[in-house]
C-alpha positions in Angstrom: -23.5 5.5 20.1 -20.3 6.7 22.0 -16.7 5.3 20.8 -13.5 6.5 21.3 -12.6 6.7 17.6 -14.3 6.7 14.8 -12.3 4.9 12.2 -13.0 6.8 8.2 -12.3 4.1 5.4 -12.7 0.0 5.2 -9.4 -0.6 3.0 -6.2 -2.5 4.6 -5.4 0.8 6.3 -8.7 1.4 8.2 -8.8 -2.0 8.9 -5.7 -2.1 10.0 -5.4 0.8 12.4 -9.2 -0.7 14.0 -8.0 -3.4 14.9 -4.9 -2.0 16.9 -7.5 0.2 18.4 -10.1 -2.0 19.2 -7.8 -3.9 21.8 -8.2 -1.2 24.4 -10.5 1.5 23.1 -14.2 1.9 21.9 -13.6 1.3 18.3 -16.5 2.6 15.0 -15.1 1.8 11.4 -17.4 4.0 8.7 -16.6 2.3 5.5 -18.5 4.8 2.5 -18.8 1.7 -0.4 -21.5 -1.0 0.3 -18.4 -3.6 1.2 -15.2 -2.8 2.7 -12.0 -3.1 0.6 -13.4 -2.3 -2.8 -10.9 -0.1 -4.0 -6.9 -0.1 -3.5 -7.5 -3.2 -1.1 -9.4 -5.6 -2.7 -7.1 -4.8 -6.2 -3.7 -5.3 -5.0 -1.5 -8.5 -6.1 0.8 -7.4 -3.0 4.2 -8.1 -3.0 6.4 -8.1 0.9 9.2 -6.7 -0.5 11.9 -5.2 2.3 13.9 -3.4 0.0 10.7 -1.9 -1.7 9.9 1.8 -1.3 11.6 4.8 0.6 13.0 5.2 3.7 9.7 5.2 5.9 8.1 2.3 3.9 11.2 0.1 4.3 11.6 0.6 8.0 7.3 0.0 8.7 8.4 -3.2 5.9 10.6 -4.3 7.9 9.2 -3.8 11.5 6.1 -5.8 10.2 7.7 -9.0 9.2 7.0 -10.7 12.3 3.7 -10.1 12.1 3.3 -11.8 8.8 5.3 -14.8 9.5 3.8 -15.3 13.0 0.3 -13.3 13.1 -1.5 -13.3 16.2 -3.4 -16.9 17.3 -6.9 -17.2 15.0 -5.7 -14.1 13.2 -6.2 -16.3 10.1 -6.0 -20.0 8.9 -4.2 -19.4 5.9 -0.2 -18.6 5.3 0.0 -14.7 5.0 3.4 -14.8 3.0 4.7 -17.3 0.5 8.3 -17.2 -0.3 9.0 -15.4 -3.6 12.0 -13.3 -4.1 11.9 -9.7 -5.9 14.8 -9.3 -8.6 15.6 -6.0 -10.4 17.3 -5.3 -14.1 18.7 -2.7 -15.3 19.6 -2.2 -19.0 23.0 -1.2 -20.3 22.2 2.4 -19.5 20.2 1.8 -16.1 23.5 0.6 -14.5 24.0 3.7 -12.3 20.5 3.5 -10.9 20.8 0.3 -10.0 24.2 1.2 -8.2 22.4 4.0 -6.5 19.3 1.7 -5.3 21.1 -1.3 -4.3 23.9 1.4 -2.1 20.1 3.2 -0.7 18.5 0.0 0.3 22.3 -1.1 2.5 22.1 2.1 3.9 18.9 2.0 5.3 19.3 -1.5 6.9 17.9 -3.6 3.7 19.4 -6.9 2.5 20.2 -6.6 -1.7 22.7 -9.0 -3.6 23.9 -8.2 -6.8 24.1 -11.3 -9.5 25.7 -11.9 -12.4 24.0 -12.6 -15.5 24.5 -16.4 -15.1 22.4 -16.1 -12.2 19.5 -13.6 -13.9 19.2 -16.0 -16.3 19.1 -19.0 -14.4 16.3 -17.5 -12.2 14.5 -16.7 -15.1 15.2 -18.3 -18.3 13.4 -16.3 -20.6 15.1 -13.2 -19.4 16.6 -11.9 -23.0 20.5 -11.8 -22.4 20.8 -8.4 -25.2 18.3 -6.6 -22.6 19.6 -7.6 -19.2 22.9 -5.8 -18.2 23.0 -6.1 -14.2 20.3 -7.6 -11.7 20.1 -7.3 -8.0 17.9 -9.7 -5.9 15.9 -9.1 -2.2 15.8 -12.9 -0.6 13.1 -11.4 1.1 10.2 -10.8 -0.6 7.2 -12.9 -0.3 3.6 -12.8 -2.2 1.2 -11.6 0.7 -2.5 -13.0 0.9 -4.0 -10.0 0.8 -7.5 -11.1 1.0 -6.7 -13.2 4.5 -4.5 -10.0 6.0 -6.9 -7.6 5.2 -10.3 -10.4 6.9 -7.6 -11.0 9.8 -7.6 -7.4 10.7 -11.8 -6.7 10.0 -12.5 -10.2 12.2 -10.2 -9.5 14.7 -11.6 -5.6 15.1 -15.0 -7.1 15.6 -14.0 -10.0 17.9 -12.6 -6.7 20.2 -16.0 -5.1 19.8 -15.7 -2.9 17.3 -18.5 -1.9 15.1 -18.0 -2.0 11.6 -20.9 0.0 9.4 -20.9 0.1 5.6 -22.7 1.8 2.9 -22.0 5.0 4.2 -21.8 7.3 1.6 -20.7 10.7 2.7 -22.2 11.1 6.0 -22.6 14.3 7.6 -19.9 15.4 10.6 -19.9 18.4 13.3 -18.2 18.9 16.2 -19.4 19.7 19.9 -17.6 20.3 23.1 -14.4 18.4 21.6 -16.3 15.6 20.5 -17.1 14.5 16.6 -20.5 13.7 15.5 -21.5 11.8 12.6 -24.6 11.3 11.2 -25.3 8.3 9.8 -28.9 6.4 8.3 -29.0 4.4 11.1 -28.3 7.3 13.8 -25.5 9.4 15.3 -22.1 8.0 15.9 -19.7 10.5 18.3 -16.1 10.1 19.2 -13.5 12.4 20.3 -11.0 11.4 18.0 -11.6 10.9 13.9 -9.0 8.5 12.5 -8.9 9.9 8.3 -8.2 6.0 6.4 -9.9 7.1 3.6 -6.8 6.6 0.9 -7.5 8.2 -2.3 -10.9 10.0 -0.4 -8.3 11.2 2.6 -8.3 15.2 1.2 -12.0 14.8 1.0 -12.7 13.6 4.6 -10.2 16.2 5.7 -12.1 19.4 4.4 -15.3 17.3 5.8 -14.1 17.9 9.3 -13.0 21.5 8.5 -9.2 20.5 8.0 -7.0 21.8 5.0 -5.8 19.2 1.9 -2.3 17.8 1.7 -2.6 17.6 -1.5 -3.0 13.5 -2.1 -2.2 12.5 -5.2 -4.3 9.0 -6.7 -2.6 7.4 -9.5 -3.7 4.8 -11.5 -1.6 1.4 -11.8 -2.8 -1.5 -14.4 -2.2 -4.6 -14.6 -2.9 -7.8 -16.5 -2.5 -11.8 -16.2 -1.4 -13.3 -19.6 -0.4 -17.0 -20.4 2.4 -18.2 -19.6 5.1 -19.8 -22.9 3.2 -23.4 -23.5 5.6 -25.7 -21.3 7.3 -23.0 -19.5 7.1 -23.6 -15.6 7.1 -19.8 -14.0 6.1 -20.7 -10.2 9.5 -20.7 -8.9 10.2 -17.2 -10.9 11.0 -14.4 -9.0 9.1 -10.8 -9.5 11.0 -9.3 -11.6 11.3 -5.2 -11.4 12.8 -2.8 -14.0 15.6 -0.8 -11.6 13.1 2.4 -13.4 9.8 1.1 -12.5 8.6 1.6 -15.8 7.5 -2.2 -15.5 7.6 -5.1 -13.4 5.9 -9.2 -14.1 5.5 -11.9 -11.6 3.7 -15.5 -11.3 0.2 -15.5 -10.1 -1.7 -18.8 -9.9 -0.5 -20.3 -12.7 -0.4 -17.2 -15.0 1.9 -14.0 -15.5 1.3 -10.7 -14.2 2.3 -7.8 -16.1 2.0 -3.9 -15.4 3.2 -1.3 -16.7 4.2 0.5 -13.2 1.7 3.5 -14.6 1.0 6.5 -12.3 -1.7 8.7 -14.0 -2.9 11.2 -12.0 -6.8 10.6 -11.8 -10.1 11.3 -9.3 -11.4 9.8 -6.4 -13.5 7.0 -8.5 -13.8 3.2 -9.2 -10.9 3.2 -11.3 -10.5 1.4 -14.5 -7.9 0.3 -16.9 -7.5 1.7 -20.3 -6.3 0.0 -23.5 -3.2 1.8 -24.0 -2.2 0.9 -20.7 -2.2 -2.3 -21.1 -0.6 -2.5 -24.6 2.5 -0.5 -22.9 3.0 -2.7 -20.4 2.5 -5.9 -22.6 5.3 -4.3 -25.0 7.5 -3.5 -22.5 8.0 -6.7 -21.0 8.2 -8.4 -23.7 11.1 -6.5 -25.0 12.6 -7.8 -21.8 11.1 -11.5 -21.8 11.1 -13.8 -24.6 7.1 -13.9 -24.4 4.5 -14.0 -26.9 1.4 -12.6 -25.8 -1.8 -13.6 -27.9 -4.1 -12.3 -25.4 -5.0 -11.2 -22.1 -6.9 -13.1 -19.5 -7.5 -10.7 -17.2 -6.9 -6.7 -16.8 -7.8 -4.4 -13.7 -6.9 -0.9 -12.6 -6.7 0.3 -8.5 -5.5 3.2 -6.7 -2.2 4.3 -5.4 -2.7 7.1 -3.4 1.1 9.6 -2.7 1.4 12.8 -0.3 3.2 15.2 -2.0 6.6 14.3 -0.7 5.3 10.2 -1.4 6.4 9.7 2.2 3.7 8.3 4.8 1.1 10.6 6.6 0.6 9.6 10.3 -0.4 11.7 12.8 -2.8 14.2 14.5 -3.7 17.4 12.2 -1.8 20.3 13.0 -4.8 22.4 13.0 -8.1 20.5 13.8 -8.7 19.2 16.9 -9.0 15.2 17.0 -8.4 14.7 13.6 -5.9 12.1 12.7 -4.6 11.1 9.5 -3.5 7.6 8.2 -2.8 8.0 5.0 -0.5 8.0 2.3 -0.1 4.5 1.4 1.6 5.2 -1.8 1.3 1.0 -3.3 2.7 -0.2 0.1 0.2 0.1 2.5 0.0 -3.7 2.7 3.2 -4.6 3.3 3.3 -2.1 5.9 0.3 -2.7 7.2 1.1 -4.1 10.6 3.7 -1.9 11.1 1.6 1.8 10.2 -1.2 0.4 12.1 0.7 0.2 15.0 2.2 3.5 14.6 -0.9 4.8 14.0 -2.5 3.4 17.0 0.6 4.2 19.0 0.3 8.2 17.9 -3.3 8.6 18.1 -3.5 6.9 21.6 -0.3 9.9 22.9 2.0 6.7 23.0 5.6 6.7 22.1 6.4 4.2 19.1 6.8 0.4 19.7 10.6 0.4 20.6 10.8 -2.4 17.5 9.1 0.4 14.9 11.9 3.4 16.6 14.7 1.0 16.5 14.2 0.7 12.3 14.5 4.8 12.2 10.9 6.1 12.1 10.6 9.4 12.8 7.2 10.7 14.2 8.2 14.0 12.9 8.8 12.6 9.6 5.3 11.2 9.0 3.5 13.6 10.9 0.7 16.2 8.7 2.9 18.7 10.5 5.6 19.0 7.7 2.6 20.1 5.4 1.7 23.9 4.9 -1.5 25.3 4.6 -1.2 26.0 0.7 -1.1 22.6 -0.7 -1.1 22.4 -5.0 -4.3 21.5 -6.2 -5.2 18.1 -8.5 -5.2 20.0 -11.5 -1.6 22.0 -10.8 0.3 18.5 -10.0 -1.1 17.2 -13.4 0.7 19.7 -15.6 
């Protein structure tokens, strides 16, 4: 079969950047897993947070919020955001960081009040007054449903004809007369253009069509859902965010989520969470939270997946013909998912950038594989 892209990776970015696709152009989304959005996807709690993540990621946050709170007609039947604020602490000595984030996040268009204590501790009672020295709150932030985003953007791909084929594995690609090939059980698939959404796979697609590494980094993050305190109401409670990162907790259906913000540096695999992990993140809120945790409910592990510089990767590859890139994600390639997708599709189609996307900053330049050299540091180097 003939497309015009051939789409590498299932996840929210793949997905994503289909669908955008799909409403003009001959559209094939390879998905390697048996099931699309088994990885990072399918083992995010996302959070729409505006003031969340660097430059790039605030600006595609931003530019996507539309989508979110009015997504296309029959894009899904269920809410995409529900209202749920995003505070950040600091301890006594975190104060200058939290000055530092709060003056980044006004700079680069965000919205970020600073509260007193009073108002901490009013928004979340159990907050312990000896930990908390300042707090800052985003208005903003909303849980997203990832499950119905990421089944709004594979159902509306198909209903603009584009095939979707799982099970994959790692097919086998070549290129002919400026067009890809790609072998699959069920026959050739060809396309001029490969769109690389293969997240924490992205360096190993790239040397698959002949294309250097950028040297993608995938980190694990844990996290675990404990009981609430007997009594305690948590559902109006914002997420709450140390200033650091070194831990964050928010509501989720009735119980508390707690991680401990970890990035270890691991493989490409099915990822999974280890003890200590989840003991450090445990201890670590509750020196912040007056919280008894007797035991865990539920723990899981997923992938985020950083460029070097942790900024996003979108664009054509400097050096192979028709291959894109769309990767990069870092932990936000939900929230930004409308927004990237629409760059992406914007880039790989020789489009300039929506004029809602260019008005919030975004550089093409900025995100392009271009700013990359050809010696990248390997796994193993970026671990020491």
């Amino acid at each position: 079969m003939e497309y015009d892209y051939i789409v590498f990776g299932g996840g929210m970015a793949g997905a994503s950047v289909a669908y955008e696709l799909s409403a003009d152009a001959r559209v094939c989304l390879i998905e390697r897993e048996a099931s699309v959005g088994y990885h990072a996807t399918g083992r995010s709690a996302a959070l729409f947070a505006p003031s969340y993540g660097g430059r790039e990621v605030r600006g595609l946050t931003r530019a996507s919020h539309d989508f979110f709170m009015a997504p296309p007609e029959g894009f899904t039947h269920a809410p995409l955001l529900t209202r749920r604020s995003a505070m950040y602490i600091a301890r006594e000595n975190q104060g200058g960081a939290l000055d530092v984030m709060v003056a980044e996040i006004r700079r680069s268009g965000g919205v970020i009040d600073r509260l007193t204590m009073a108002d901490a501790l009013q928004a979340v009672p159990l907050l312990r007054a000896d930990y908390v020295a300042g707090a800052a709150i985003d208005h903003d932030a909303h849980d997203i449903d990832v499950d119905a985003l990421h089944q709004g953007f594979l159902r509306g791909a198909r209903a603009r004809g584009a095939q979707i084929m799982t099970g994959a594995g790692d097919p086998t690609v070549s290129r002919r007369d400026a067009v890809w090939r790609v072998d699959l059980a069920t026959g050739p698939v060809s396309a001029p253009v490969a769109i690389n959404a293969a997240g924490a796979w992205g360096d190993r697609v790239a040397t698959a069509f002949g294309a250097q590494p950028i040297g993608l980094t995938p980190l694990r993050r844990t996290a675990v859902l404990v009981d609430p305190p007997f009594g305690v109401d948590i559902m109006g409670w914002p997420a709450v965010i140390d200033v650091d990162e070194t831990f964050y907790f928010k509501p989720d259906a009735g119980k508390l989520l707690i991680s401990p913000a970890d990035e270890t540096l691991v493989e490409p695999c099915d990822v999974q969470p280890e003890e200590l992990d989840i003991a450090i993140g445990v201890d670590r809120v509750q020196a912040a939270l007056r919280l008894d945790v007797e035991r865990v409910n539920h723990s899981w592990a997923g992938l985020r997946t950083f460029a070097p510089d942790r900024a996003p990767v979108i664009g054509f590859d400097p050096e192979i013909d028709g291959l894109f890139w769309s990767v990069g994600q870092g932990g936000y390639g939900i929230q930004t998912a409308p927004a990237w997708a629409r760059t992406a599709a914007a880039l790989a189609q020789g489009r300039p950038l929506p004029a809602d996307i260019a008005a919030e900053g975004l550089d093409p330049a900025h995100v392009s594989p271009s700013r990359f050299r050809a010696e990248q540091p390997s796994l193993q180097r970026l671990a020491q």
